[in-house]
N, CA, C and O atoms as CSV, one atom per row, in Angstrom:
chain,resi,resn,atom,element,x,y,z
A,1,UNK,N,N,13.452,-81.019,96.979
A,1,UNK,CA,C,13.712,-80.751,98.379
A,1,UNK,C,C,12.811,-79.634,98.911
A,1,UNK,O,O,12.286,-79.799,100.012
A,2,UNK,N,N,12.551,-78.311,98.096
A,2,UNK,CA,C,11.768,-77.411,98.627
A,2,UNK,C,C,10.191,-77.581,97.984
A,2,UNK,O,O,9.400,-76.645,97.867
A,3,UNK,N,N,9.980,-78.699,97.678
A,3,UNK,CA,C,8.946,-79.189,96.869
A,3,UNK,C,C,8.375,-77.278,95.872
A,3,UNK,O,O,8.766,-76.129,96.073
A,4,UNK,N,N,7.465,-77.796,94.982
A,4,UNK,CA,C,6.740,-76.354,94.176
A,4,UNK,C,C,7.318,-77.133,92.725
A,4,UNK,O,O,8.261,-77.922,92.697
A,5,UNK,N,N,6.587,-76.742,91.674
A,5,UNK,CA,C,7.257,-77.145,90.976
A,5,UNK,C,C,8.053,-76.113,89.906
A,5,UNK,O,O,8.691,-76.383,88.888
A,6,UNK,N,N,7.759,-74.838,90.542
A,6,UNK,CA,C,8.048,-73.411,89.812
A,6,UNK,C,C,9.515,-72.871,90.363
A,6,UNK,O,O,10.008,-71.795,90.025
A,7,UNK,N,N,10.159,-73.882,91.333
A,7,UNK,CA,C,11.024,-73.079,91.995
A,7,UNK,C,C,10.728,-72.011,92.969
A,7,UNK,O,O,9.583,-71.563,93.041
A,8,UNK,N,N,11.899,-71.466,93.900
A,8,UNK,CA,C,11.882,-70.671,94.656
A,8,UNK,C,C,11.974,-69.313,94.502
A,8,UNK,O,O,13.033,-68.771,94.186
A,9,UNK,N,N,10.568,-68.492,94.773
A,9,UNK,CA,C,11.127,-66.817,94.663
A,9,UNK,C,C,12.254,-65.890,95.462
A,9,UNK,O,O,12.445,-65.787,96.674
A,10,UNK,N,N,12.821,-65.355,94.524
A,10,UNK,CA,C,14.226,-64.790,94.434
A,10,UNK,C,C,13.929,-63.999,96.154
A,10,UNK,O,O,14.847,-63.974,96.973
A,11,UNK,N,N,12.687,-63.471,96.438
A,11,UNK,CA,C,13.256,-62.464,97.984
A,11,UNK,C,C,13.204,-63.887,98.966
A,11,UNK,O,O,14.161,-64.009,99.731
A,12,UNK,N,N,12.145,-64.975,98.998
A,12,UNK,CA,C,12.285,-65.996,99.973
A,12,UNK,C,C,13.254,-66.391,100.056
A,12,UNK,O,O,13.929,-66.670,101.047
A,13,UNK,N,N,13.522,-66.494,98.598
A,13,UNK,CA,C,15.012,-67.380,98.885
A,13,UNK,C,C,16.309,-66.199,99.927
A,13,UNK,O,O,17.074,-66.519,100.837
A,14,UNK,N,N,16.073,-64.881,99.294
A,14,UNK,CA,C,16.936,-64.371,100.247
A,14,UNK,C,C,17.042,-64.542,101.455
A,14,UNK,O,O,18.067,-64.617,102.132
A,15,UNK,N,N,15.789,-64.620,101.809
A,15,UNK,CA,C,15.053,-64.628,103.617
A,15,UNK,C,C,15.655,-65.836,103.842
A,15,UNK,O,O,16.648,-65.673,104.551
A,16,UNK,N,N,15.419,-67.341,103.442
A,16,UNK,CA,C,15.779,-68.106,103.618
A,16,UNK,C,C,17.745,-68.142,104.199
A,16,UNK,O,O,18.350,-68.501,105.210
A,17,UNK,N,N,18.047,-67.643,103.079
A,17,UNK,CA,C,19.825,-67.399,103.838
A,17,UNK,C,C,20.204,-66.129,104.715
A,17,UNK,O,O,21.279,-65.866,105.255
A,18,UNK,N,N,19.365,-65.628,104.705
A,18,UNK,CA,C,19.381,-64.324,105.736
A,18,UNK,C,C,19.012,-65.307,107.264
A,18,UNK,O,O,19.789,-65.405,108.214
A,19,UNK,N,N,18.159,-65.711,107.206
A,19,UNK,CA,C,18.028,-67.024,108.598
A,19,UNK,C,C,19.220,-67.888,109.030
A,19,UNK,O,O,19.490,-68.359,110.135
A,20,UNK,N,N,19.964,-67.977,107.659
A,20,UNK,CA,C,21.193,-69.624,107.789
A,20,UNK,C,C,22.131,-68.200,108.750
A,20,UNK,O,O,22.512,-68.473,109.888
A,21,UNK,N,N,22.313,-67.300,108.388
A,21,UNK,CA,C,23.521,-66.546,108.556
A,21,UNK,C,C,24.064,-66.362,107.327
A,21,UNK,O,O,25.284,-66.200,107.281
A,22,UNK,N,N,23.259,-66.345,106.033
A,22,UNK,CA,C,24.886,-66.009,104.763
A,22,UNK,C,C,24.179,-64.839,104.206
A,22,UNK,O,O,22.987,-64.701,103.929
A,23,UNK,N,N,25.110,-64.082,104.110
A,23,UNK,CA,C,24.951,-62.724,103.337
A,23,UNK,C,C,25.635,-62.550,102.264
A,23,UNK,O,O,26.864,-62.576,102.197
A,24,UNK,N,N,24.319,-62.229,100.724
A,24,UNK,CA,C,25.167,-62.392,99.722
A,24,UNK,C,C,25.018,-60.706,98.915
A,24,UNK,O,O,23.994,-60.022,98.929
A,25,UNK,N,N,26.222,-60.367,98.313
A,25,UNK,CA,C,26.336,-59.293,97.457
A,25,UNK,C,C,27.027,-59.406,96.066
A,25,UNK,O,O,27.799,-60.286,95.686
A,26,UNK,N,N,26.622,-58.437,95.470
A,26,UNK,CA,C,26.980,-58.311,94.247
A,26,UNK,C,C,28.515,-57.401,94.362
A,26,UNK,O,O,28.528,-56.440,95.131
A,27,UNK,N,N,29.690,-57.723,93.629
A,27,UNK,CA,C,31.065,-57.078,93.263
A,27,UNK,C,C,30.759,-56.645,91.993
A,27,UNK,O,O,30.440,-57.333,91.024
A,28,UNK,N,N,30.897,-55.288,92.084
A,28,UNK,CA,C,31.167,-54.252,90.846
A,28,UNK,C,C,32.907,-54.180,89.880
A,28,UNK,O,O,33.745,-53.307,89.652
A,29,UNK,N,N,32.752,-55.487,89.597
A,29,UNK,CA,C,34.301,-56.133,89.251
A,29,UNK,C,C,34.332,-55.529,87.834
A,29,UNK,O,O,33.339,-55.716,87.131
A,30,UNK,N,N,35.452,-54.766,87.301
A,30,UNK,CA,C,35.443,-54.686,85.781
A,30,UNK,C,C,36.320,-56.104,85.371
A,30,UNK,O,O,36.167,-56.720,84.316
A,31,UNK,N,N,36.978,-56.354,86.128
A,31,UNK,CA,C,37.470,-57.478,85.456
A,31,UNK,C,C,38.126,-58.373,86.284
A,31,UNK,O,O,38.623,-57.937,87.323
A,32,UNK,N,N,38.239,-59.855,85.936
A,32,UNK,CA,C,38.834,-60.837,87.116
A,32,UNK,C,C,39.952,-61.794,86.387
A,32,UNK,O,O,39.844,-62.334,85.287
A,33,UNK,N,N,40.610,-61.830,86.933
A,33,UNK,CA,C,42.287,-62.670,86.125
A,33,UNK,C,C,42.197,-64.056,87.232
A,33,UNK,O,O,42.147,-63.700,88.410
A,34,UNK,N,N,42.171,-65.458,87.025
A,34,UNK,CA,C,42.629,-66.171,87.469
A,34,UNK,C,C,43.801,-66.778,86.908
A,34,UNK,O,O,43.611,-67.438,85.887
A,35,UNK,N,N,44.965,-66.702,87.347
A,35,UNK,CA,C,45.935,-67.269,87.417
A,35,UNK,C,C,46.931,-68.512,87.589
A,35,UNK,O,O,47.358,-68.721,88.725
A,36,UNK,N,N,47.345,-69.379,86.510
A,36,UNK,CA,C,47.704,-70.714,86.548
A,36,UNK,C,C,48.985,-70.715,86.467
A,36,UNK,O,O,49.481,-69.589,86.417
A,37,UNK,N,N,49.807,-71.722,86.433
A,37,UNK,CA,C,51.012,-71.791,86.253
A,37,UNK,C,C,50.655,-71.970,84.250
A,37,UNK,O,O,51.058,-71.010,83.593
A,38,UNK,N,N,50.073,-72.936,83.580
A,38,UNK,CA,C,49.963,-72.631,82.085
A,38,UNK,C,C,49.730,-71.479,81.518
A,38,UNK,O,O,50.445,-70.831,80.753
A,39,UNK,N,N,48.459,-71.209,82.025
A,39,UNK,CA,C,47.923,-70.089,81.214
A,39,UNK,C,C,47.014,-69.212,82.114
A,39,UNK,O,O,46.603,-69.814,83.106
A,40,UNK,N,N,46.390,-67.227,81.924
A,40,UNK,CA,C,45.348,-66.977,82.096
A,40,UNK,C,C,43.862,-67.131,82.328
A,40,UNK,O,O,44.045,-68.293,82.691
A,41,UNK,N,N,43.168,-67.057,82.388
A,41,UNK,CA,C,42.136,-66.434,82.593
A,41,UNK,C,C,41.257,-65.583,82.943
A,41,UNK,O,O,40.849,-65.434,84.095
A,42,UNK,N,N,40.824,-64.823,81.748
A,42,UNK,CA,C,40.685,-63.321,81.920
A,42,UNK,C,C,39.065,-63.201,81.688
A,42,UNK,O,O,38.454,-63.472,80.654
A,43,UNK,N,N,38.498,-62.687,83.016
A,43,UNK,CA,C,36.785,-62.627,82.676
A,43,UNK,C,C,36.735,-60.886,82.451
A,43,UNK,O,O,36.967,-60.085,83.356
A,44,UNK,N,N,36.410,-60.550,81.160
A,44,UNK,CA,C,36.217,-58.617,81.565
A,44,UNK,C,C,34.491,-58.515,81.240
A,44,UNK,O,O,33.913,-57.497,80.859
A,45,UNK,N,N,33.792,-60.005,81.532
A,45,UNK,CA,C,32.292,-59.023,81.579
A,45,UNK,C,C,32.177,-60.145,82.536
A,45,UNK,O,O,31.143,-60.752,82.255
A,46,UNK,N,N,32.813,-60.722,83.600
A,46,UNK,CA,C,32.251,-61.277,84.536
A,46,UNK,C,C,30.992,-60.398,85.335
A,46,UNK,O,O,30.931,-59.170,85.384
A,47,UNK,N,N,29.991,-61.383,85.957
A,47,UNK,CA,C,29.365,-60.674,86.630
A,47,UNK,C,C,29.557,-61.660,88.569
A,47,UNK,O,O,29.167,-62.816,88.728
A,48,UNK,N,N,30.116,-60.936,89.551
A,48,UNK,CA,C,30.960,-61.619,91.009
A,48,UNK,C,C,29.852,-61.540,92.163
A,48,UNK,O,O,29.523,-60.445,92.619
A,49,UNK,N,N,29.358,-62.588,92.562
A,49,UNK,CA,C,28.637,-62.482,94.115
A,49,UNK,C,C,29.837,-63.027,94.972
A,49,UNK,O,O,30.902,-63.609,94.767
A,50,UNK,N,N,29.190,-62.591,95.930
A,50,UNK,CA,C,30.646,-62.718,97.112
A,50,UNK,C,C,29.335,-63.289,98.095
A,50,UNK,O,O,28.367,-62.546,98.256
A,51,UNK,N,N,29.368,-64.536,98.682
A,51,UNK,CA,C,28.486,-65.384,99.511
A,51,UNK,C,C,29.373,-64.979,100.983
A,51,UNK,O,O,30.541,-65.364,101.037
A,52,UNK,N,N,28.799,-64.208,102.153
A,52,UNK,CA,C,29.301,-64.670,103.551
A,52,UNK,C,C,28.585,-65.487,104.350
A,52,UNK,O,O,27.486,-65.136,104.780
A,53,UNK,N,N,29.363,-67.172,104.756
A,53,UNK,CA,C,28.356,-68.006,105.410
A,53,UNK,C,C,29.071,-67.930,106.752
A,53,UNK,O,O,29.920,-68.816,106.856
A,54,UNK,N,N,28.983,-67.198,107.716
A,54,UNK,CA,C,29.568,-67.046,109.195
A,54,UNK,C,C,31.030,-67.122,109.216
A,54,UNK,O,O,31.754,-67.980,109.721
A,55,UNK,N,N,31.392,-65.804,108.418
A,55,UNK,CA,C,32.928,-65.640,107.579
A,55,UNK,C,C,33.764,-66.380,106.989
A,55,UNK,O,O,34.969,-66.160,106.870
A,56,UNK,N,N,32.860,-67.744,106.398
A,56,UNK,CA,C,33.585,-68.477,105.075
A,56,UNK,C,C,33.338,-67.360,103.794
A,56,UNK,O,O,32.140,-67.124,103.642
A,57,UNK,N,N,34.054,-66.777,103.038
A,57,UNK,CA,C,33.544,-66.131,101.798
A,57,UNK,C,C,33.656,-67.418,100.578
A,57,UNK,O,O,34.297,-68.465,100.655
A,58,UNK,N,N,32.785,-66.914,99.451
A,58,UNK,CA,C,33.070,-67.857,98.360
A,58,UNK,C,C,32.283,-66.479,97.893
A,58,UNK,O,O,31.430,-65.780,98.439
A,59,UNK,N,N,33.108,-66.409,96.372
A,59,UNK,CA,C,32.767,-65.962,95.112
A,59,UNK,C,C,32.148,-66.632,93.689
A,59,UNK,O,O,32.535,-67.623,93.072
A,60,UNK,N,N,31.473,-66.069,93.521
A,60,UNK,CA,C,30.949,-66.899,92.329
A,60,UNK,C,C,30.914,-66.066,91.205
A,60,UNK,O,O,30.212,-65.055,91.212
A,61,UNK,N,N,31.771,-66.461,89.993
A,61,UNK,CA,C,32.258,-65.792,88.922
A,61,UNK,C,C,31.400,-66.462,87.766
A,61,UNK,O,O,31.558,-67.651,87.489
A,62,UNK,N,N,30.127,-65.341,86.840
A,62,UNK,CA,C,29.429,-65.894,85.885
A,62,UNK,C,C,30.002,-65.190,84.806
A,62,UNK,O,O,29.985,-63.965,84.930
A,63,UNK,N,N,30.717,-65.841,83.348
A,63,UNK,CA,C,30.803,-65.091,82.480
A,63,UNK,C,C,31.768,-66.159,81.678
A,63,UNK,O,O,32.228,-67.238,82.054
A,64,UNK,N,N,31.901,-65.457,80.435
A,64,UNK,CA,C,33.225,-66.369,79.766
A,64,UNK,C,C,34.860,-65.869,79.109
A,64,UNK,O,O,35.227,-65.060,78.256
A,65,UNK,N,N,35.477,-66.743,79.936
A,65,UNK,CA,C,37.192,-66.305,79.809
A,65,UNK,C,C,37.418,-66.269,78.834
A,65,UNK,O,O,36.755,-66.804,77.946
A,66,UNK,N,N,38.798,-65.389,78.630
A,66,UNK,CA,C,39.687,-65.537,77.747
A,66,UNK,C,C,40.641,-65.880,78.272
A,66,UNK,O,O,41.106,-65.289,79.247
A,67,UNK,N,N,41.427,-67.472,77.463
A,67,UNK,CA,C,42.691,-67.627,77.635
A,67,UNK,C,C,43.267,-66.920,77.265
A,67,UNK,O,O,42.974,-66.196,76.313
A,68,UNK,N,N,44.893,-66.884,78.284
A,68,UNK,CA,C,45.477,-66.298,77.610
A,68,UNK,C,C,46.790,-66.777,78.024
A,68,UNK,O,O,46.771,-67.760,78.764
A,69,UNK,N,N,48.052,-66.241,77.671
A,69,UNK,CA,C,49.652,-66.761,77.913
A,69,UNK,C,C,49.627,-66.101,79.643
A,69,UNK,O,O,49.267,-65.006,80.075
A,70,UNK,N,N,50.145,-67.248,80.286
A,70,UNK,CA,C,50.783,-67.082,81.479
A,70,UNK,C,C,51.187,-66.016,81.880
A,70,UNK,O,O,52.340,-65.786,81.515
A,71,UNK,N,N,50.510,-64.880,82.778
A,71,UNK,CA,C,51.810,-63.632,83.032
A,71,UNK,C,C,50.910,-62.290,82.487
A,71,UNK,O,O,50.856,-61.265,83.167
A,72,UNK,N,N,50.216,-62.419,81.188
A,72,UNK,CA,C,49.440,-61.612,80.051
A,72,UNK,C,C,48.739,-60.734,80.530
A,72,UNK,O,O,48.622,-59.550,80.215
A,73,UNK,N,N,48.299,-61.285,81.249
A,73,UNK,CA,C,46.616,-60.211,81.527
A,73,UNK,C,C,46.744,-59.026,82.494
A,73,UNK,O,O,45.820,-58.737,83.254
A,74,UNK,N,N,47.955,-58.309,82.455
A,74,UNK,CA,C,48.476,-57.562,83.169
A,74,UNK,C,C,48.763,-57.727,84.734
A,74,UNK,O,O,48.457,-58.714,85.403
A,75,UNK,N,N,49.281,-56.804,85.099
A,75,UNK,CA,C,50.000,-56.452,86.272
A,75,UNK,C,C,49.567,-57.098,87.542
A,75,UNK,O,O,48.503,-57.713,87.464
A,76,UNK,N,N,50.132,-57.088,88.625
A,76,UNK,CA,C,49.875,-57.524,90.346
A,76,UNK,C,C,50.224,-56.771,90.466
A,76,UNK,O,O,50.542,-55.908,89.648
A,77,UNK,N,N,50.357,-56.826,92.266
A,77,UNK,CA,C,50.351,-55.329,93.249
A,77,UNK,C,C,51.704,-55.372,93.769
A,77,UNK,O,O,52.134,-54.607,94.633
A,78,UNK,N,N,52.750,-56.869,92.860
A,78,UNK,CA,C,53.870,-56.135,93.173
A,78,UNK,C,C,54.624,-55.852,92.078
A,78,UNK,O,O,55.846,-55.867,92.224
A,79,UNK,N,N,53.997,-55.505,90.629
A,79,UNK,CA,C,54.553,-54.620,89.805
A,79,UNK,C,C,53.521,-53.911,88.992
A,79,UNK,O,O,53.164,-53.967,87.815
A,80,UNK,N,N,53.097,-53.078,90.271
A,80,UNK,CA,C,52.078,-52.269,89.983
A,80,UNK,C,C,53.123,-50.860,88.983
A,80,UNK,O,O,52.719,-50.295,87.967
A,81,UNK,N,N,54.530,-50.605,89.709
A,81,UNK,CA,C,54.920,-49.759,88.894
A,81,UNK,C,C,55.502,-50.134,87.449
A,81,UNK,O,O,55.830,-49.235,86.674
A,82,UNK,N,N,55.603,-51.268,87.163
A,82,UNK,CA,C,55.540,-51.561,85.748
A,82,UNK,C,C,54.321,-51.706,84.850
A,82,UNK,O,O,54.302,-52.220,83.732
A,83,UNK,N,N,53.313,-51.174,85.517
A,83,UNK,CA,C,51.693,-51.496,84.785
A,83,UNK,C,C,52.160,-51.396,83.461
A,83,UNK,O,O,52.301,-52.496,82.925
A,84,UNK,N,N,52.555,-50.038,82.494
A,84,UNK,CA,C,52.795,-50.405,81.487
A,84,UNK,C,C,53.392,-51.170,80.407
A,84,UNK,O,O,53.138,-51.353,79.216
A,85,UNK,N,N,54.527,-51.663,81.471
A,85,UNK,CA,C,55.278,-52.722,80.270
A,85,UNK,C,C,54.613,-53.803,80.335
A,85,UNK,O,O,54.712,-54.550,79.362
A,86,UNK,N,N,53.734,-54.229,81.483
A,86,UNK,CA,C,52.520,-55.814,81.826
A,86,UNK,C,C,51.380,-55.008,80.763
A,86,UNK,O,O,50.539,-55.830,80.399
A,87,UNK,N,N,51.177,-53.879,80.281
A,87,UNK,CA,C,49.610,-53.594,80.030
A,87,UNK,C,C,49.985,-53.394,78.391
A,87,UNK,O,O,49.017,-53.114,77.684
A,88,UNK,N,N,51.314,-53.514,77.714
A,88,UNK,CA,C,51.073,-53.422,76.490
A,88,UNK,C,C,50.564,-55.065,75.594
A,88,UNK,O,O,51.198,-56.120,75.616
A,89,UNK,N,N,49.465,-54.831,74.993
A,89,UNK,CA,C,48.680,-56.082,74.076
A,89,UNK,C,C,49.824,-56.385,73.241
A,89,UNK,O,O,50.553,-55.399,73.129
A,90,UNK,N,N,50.241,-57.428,72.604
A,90,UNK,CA,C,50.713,-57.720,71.339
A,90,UNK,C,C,50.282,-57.277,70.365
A,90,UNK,O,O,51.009,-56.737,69.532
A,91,UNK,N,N,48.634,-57.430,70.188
A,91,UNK,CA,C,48.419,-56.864,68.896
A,91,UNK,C,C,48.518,-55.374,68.557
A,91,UNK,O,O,48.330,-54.892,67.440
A,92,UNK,N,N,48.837,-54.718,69.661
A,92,UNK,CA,C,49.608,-52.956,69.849
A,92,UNK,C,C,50.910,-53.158,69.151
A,92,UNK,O,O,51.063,-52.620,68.054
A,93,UNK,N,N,52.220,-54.145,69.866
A,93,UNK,CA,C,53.091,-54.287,69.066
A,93,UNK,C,C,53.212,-54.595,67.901
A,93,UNK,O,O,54.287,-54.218,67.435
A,94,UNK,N,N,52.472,-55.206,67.107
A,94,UNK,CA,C,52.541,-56.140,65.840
A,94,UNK,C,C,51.786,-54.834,64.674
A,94,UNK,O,O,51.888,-54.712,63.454
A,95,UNK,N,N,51.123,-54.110,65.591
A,95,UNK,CA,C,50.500,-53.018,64.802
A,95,UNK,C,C,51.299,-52.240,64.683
A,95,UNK,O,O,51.890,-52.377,63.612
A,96,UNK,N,N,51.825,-51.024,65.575
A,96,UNK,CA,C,53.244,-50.786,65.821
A,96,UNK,C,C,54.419,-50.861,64.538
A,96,UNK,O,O,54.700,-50.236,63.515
A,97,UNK,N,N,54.957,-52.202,65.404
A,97,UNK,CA,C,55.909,-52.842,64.385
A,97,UNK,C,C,55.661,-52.666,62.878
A,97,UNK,O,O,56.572,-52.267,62.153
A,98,UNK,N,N,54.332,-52.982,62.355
A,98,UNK,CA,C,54.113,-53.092,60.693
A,98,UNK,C,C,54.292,-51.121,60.425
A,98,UNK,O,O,55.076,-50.511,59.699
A,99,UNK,N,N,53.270,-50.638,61.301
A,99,UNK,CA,C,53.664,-49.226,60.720
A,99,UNK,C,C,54.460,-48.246,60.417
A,99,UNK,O,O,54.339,-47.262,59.688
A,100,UNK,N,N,55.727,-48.861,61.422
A,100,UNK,CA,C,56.829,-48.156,61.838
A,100,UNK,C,C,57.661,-48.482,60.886
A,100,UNK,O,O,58.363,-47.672,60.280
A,101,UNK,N,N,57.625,-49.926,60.660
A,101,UNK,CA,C,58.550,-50.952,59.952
A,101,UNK,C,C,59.519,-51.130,60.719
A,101,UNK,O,O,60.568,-51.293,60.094
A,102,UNK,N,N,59.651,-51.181,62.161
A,102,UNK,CA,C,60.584,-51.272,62.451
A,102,UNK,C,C,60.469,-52.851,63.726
A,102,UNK,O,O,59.314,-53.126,64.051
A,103,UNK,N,N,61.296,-53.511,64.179
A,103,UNK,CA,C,60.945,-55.299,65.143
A,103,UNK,C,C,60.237,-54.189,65.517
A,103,UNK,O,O,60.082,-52.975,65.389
A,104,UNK,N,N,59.727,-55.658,66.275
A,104,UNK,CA,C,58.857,-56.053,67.696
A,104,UNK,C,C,59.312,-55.181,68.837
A,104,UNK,O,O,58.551,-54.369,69.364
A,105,UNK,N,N,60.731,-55.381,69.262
A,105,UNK,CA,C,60.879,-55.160,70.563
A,105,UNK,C,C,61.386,-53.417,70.238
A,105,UNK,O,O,61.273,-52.781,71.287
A,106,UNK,N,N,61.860,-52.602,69.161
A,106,UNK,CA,C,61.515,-51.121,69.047
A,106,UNK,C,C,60.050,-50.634,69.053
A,106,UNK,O,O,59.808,-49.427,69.043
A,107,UNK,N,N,59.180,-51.458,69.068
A,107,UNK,CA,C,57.623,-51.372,68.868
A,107,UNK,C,C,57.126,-51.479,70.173
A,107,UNK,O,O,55.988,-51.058,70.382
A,108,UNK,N,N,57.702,-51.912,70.983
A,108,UNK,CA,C,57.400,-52.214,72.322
A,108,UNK,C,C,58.144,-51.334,73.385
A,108,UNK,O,O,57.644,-51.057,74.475
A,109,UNK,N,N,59.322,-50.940,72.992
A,109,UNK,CA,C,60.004,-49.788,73.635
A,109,UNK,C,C,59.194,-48.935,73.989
A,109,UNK,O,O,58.811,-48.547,75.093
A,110,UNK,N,N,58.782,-48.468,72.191
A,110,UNK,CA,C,58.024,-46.944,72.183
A,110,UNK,C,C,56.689,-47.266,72.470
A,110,UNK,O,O,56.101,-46.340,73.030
A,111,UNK,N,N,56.185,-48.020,72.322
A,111,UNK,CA,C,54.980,-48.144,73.458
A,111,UNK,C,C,54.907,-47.949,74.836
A,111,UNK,O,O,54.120,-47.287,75.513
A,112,UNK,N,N,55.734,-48.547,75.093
A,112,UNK,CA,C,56.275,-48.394,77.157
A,112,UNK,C,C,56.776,-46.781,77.182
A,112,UNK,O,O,56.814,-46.238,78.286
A,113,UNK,N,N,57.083,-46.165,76.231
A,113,UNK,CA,C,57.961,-44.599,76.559
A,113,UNK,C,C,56.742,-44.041,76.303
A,113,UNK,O,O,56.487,-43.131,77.092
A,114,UNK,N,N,55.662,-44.310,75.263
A,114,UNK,CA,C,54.156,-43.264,75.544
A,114,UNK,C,C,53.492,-44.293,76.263
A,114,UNK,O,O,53.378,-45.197,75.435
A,115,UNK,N,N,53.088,-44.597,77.126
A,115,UNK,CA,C,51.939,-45.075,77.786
A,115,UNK,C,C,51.136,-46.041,76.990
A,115,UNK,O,O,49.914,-46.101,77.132
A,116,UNK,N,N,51.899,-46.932,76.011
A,116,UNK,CA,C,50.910,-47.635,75.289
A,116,UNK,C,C,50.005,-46.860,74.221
A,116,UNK,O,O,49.234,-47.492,73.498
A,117,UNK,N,N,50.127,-45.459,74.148
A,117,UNK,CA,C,49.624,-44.814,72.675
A,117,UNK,C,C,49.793,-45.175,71.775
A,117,UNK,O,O,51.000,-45.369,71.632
A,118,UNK,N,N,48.899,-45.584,70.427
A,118,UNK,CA,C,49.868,-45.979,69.620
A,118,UNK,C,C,50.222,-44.891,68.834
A,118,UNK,O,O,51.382,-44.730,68.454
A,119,UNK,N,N,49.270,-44.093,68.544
A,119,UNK,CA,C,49.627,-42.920,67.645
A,119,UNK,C,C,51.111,-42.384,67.970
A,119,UNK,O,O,52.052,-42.220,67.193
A,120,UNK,N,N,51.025,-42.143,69.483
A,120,UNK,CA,C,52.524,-41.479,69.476
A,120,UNK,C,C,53.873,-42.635,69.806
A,120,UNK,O,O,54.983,-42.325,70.239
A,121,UNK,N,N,53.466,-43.785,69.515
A,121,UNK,CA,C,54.330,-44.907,69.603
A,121,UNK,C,C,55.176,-44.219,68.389
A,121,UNK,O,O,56.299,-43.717,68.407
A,122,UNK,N,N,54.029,-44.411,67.097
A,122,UNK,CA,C,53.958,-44.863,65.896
A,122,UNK,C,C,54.793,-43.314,65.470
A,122,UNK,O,O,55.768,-43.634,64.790
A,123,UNK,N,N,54.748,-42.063,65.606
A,123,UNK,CA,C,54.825,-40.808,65.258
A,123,UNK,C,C,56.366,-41.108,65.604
A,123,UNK,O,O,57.116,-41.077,64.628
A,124,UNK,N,N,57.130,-41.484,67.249
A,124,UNK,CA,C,58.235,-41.164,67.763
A,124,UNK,C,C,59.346,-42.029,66.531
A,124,UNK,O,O,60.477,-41.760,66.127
A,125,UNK,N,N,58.485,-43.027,66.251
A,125,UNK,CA,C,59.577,-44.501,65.494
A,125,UNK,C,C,59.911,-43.691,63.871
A,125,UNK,O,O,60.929,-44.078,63.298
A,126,UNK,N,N,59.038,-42.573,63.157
A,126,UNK,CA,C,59.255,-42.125,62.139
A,126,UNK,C,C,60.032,-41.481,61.891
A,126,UNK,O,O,60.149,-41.070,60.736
């Protein structure tokens, strides 16, 4: 379509959508959660352009997910004040749990009572 057989250089091409009306930028995202009713998806080295074509936005997310369990990948903004009980990992509990010797869900207590530390998870359960 743009005939060449090298492709288009990266500033024309800008110029080119700077003419249509779309303005594109880069998002300084540490991390992006899409959300299913099954499962997660968790990008933490996504890299996000945000396309404006005469205030349609579209994002474009390059990188590769991690699944994960429904709910997992921490918190929303309406239980932002539970961040920590959404932000403790399993493999915190299961680590936890073996050191302490004590379940899962005393392993997960004392995680939520220090901030997800484990050292002082692990110190309080002794």
């Amino acid at each position: 379509m743009f005939g060449g057989g090298g492709g288009l250089n990266p500033r024309k091409m800008e110029q080119m959508m700077k003419q249509m009306g779309i303005d594109v930028e880069d998002v300084e995202a540490e991390e992006v959660i899409i959300r299913t009713a099954e499962y997660d998806l968790v990008f933490g080295d996504a890299e996000v352009t945000k396309m404006d074509a005469r205030g349609q936005e579209t994002y474009q997310i390059i990188g590769s997910p991690e699944q994960v369990e429904a709910g997992s990948a921490g918190g929303t903004a309406d239980d932002a004040g539970s961040e920590a009980e959404a932000g403790v990992p399993d493999e915190d509990v299961d680590l936890v749990a073996q050191r302490a010797d004590v379940s899962e869900d005393e392993a997960r207590e004392a995680l939520e009572a220090n901030d997800g530390d484990l050292a002082a998870a692990i110190a309080d359960l002794e």
